[in-house]
C-alpha positions, -999 to 999 in steps of 0.1 A, spaced: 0 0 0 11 33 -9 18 61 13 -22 66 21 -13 94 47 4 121 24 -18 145 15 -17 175 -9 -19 213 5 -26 243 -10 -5 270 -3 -13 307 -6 1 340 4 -25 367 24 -22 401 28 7 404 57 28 383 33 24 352 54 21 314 32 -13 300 46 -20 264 43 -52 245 33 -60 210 30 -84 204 1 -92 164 16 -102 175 50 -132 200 60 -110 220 85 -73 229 93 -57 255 85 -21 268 94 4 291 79 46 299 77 63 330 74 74 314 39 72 280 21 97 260 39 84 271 77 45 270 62 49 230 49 67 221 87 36 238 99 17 220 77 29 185 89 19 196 123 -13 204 117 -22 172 98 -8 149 128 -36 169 146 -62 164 119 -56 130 116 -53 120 158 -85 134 159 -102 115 132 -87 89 154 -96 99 185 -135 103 176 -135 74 155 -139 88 123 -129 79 89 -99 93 76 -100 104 41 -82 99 9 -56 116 -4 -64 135 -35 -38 131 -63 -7 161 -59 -24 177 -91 13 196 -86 5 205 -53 35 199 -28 24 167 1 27 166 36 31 129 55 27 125 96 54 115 114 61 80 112 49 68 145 16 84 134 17 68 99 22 35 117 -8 40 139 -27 53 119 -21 27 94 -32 4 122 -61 22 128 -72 20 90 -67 -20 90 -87 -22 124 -115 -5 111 -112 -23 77 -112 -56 95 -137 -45 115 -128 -51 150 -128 -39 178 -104 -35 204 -108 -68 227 -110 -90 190 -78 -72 181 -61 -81 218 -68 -119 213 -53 -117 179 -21 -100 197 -20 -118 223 -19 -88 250 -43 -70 270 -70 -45 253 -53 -16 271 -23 -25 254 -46 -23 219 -59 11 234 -23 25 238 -14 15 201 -44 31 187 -39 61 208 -27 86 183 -4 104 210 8 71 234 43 70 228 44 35 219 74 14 205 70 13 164 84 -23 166 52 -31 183 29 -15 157 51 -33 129 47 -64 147 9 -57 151 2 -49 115 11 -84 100 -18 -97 122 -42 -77 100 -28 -88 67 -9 -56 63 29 -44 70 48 -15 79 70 -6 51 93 26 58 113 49 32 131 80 30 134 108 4 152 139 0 140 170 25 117 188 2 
């Protein structure tokens, strides 16, 4: 599975000279930068908020449009990986007890992992994801 977390923005500049960042997928969040470079950072920032609370209130997270040649902006990886969990949990329909007997831990535990800010261990999310017929694949590209 692609990258389903990296999501186009739209940047524009206002009046005061400020970049101000919109997210054409999601009905709110908006941020800005002083220029590109600080207003894209900003940007990454804002989506780990958009997305933990799609999470948090059990929402469905939505698509990325295609780039259409507008720059994207991923999470964090330790987002990306729960959230990605999240996604396959809601896919597979379970809930958080089924997914603890498939783990083999308590359903705290299960609540910690899909707690978009738990600290938890990404080798424990990449070990959990296999048990949902997916897998945590990671790469890195040049700073934009």
């Amino acid at each position: 599975m692609p990258n389903r977390l990296a999501y186009p923005v739209k940047l524009e500049t206002d009046e005061d000279g400020r970049v101000v960042v919109t997210f054409p997928d999601f009905s709110w969040g908006v941020t800005d930068g002083a220029d590109r470079a600080e207003a894209l950072i900003e940007a990454a920032d804002c989506l780990e908020e958009m997305i933990a609370a799609h999470m948090r209130g059990k929402e469905d997270l939505p698509r990325p449009s295609p780039p259409r040649g507008r720059p994207m902006v991923a999470p964090g990886a330790l987002l990306t990986a729960k959230a990605a969990l999240y996604l396959a949990v809601r896919e597979a329909g379970l809930g958080n007890v089924a997914l603890a007997r498939r783990l083999a831990c308590g359903e705290t535990e299960v609540r910690r992992l899909l707690d978009p800010r738990h600290n938890s261990k990404i080798e424990r999310l990449e070990k959990a994801l296999p048990t949902l017929g997916k897998r945590l694949v990671v790469e890195v590209r040049d700073a934009a």
